[in-house]
N, C-alpha and C positions, 0 to 999 in steps of 0.2 A: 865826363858828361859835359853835353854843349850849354852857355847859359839860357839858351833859349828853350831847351829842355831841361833845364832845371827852373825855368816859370814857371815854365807848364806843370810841373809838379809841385810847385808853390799851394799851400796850404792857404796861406793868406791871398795871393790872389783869385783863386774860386771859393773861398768864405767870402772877401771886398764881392764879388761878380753878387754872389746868391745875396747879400745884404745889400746889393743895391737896387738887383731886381723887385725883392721883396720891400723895397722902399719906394718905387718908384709905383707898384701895385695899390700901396698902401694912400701914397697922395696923388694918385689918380683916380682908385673908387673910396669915394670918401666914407668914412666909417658913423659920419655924421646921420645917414640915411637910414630910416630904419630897416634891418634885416638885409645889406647891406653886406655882410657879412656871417649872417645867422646870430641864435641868441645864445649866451653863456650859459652852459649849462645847470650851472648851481644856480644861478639867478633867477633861472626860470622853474628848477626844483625848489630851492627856498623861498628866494625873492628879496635874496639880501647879496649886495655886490663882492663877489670876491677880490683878492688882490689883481687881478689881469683887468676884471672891467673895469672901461675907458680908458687902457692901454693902445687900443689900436685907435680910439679917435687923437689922444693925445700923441701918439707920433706923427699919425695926420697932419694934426696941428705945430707939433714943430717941422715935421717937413715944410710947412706952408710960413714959418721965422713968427708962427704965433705963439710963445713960451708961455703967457700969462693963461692962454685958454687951453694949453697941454698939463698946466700943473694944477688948475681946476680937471679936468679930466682924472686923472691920474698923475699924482707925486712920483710915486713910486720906479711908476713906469719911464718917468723922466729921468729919474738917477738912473735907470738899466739901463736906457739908450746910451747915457755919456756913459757909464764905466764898460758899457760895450763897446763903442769907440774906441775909447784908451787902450782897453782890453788889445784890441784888434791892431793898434796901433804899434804897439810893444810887439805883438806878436810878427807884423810885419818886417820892424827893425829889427828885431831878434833875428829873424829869417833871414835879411838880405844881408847881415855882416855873418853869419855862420856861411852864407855864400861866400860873399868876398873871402871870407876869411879862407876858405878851402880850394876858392881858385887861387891864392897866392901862398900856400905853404900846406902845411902838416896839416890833420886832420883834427879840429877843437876838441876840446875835451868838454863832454854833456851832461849837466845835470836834469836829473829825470824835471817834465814840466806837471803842468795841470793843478787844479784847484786843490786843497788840502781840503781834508775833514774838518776844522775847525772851520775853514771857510764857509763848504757847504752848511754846516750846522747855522753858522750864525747870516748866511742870508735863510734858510728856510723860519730861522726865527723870526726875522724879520719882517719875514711873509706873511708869517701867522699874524705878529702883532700888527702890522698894519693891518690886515683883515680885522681881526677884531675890535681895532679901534676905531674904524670904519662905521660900524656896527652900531658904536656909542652915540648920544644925543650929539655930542661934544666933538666925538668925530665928523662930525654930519658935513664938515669943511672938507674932507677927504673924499666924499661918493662922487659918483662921477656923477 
């Protein structure tokens, strides 16, 4: 295979495309505006913030290099965007040396990828307690 077909089937380059399109939608209709975006569903069935809201204005806001007013938005959604990043970063490295590596020799040897069980467990934990702590007087620093 040519390397210029093996971009093309680059995993991490059309995930980078779609993340950046979606980023570029994101700091250009601002999520600051109400309905903007439509309203969260649980928020507007309970009327208490789950863990996503002020996720999309706080990316906004780091799109736009305002960190202070993305982490009042949404904490949470601040750590997802960096360990997205990284995430994606690794993933591209990973990818272009399993390249290199196959256009000058033998075929690597792969271990299998993807998130483990413990992982997903302890971010949906996470998810939870943030939501709920949210929720609290004390959390009250946390809502968007």
């Amino acid at each position: 295979m040519t390397p210029a077909r093996d971009l093309l089937r680059s995993g991490p380059l059309w995930g980078g495309l779609a993340g950046a399109v979606a980023s570029a939608v994101v700091a250009v209709r601002d999520p600051h505006v109400p309905g903007a975006y439509g309203t969260c569903p649980f928020l507007a069935a309970t009327g208490l913030p789950c863990a996503g809201c002020g996720g999309l204005r706080a990316t906004h806001d780091l799109l736009h290099g305002d960190v202070g007013a993305a982490l009042a938005q949404n904490a949470l959604a601040v750590g997802l965007v960096l360990l997205a990043a990284i995430a994606w970063t690794r993933w591209a490295l990973r990818t272009a040396r399993r390249g290199a590596a196959r256009a000058s020799g033998p075929a690597p040897t792969t271990t299998s990828g993807g998130a483990s069980t413990t992982l997903l467990l302890v971010g949906g934990v996470v998810v939870v307690v943030f939501t709920l702590v949210r929720w609290t007087p004390a959390g009250g620093v946390l809502g968007p």
